[in-house]
C-alpha positions in Angstrom: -30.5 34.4 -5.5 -26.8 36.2 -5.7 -24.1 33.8 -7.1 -22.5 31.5 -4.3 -18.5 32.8 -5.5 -17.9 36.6 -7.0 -14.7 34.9 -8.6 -15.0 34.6 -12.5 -15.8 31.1 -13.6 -13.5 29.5 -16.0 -14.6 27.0 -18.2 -12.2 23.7 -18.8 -10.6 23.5 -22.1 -10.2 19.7 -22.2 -7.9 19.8 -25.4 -5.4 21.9 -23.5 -5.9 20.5 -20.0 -3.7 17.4 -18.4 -4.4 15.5 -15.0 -1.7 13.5 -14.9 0.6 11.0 -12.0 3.8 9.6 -12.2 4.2 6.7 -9.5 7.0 4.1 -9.3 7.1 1.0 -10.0 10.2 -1.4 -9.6 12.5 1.7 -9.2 11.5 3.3 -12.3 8.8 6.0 -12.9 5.4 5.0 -14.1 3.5 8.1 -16.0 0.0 7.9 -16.3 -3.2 10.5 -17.4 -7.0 11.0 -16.2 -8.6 10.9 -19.4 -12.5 11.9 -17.8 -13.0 14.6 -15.2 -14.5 17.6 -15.0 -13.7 20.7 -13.0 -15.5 23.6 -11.8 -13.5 26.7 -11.1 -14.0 29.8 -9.9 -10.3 31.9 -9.3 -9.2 35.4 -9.6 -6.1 36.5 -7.8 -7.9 39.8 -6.9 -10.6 37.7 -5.4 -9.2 34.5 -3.5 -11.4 35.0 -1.0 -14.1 34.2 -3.4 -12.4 31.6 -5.1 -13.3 28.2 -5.7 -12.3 24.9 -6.7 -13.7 21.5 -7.3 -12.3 18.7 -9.5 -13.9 14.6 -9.9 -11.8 12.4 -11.3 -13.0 8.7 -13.1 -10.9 6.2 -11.9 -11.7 4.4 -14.6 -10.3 6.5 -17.7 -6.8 6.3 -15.9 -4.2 5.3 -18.6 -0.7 4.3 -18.5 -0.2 3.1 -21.7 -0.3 -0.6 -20.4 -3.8 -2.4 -20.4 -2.2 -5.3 -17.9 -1.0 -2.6 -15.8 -4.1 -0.3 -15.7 -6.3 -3.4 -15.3 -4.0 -4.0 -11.8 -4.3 -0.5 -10.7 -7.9 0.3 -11.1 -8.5 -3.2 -9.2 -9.4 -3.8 -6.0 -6.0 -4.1 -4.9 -5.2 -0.2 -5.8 -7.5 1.9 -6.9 -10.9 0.0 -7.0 -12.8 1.7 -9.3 -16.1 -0.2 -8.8 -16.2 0.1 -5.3 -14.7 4.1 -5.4 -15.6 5.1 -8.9 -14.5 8.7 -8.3 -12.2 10.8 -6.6 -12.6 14.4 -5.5 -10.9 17.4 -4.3 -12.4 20.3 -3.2 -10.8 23.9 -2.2 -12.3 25.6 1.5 -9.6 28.3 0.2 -7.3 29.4 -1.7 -4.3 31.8 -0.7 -1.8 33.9 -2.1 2.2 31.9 -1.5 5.5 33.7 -2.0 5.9 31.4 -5.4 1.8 31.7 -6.7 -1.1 29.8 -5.1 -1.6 27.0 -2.6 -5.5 25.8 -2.5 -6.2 24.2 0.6 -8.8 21.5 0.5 -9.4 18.0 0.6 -8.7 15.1 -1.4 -11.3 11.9 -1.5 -10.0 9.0 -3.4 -10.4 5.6 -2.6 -13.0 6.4 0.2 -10.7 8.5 2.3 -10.8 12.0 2.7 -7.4 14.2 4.0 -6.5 17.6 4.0 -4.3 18.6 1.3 -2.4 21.6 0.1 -1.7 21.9 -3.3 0.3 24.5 -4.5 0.1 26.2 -8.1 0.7 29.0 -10.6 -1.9 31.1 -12.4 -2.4 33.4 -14.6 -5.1 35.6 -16.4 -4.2 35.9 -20.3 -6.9 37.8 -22.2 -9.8 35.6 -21.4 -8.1 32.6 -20.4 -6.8 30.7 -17.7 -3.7 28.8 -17.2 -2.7 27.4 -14.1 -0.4 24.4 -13.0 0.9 22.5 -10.0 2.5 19.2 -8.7 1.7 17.6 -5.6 2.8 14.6 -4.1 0.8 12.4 -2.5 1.5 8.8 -0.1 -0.5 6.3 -1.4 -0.7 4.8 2.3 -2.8 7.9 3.1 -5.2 6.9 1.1 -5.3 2.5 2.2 -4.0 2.0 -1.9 -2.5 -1.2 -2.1 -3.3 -4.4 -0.8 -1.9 -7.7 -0.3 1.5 -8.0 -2.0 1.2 -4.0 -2.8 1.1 -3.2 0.4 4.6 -3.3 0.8 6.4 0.0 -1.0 9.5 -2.2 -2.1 8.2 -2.8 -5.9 5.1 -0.2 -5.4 6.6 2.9 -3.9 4.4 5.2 -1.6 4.7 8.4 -3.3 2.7 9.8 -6.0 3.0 12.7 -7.8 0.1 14.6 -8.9 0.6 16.8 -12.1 -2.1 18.8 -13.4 -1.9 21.5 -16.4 -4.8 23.5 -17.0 -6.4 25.9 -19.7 -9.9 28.1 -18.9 -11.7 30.1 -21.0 -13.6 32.6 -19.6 -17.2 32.5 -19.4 -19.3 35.1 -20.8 
């Protein structure tokens, strides 16, 4: 059987790699990183029709530095992590923008799936990968916060999504 994706795959250097948010709490930025996830990525800008990719996040290696603070957010009043262990996004394409890439998928967190367009740079050094993007998301979207962080006064809807990639080509 021919391969699914005629796109090179790229293999995730996790040393060089960041998934990464910033949210904000109480007026002031909150930064926090995905320690665990594992992404599968097929991408060549000569071959985006082809191109692939698919990332699952564990809610529970999220870290913001603060264990009282990550304890609240991967409850069920944010995140829930035992009731929605994962979250996933998934390109159905990916196309060429005036400024690099936008991959056009969906996002699954928190059992809620939307579209989403998240837009990035690449580039193809020797036999690596490094690509990068920001996207923000609403919290809302996604039913996050419950209760007393329902309301986007201390908690505020937006988060940024910051990722910062390195792939090594696979032989």
């Amino acid at each position: 059987m021919a391969d699914v994706f005629s796109a090179p795959s790229w293999q995730l250097d996790r040393k060089a790699s960041q998934l990464a948010f910033v949210a904000v709490q109480s007026g002031l930025g909150v930064e926090g990183l995905f320690e665990e996830y594992q992404a599968s990525i097929n991408f060549h800008p000569d071959e985006l029709a082809t191109s692939h990719i698919r990332v699952v996040v564990e809610i529970a290696s999220l870290s913001t530095q603060s264990i009282d603070r990550d304890r609240v957010i991967k409850s069920a009043a944010f995140l829930d992590g035992i009731s929605y262990p994962q979250a996933l996004f998934e390109t159905s394409e990916i196309i060429k923008s005036s400024d690099g890439y936008q991959a056009v998928g969906t996002l699954s967190l928190h059992g809620v799936t939307k579209g989403i367009i998240l837009p990035f740079k690449a580039q193809i050094v020797s036999n690596k990968l490094l690509a990068s993007g920001v996207v923000t998301v609403s919290r809302l979207d996604f039913n996050i916060g419950s209760g007393q962080w329902l309301a986007t006064n201390v908690v505020g809807e937006e988060v940024r999504i910051i990722f910062s990639i390195e792939g090594i080509g696979e032989q």
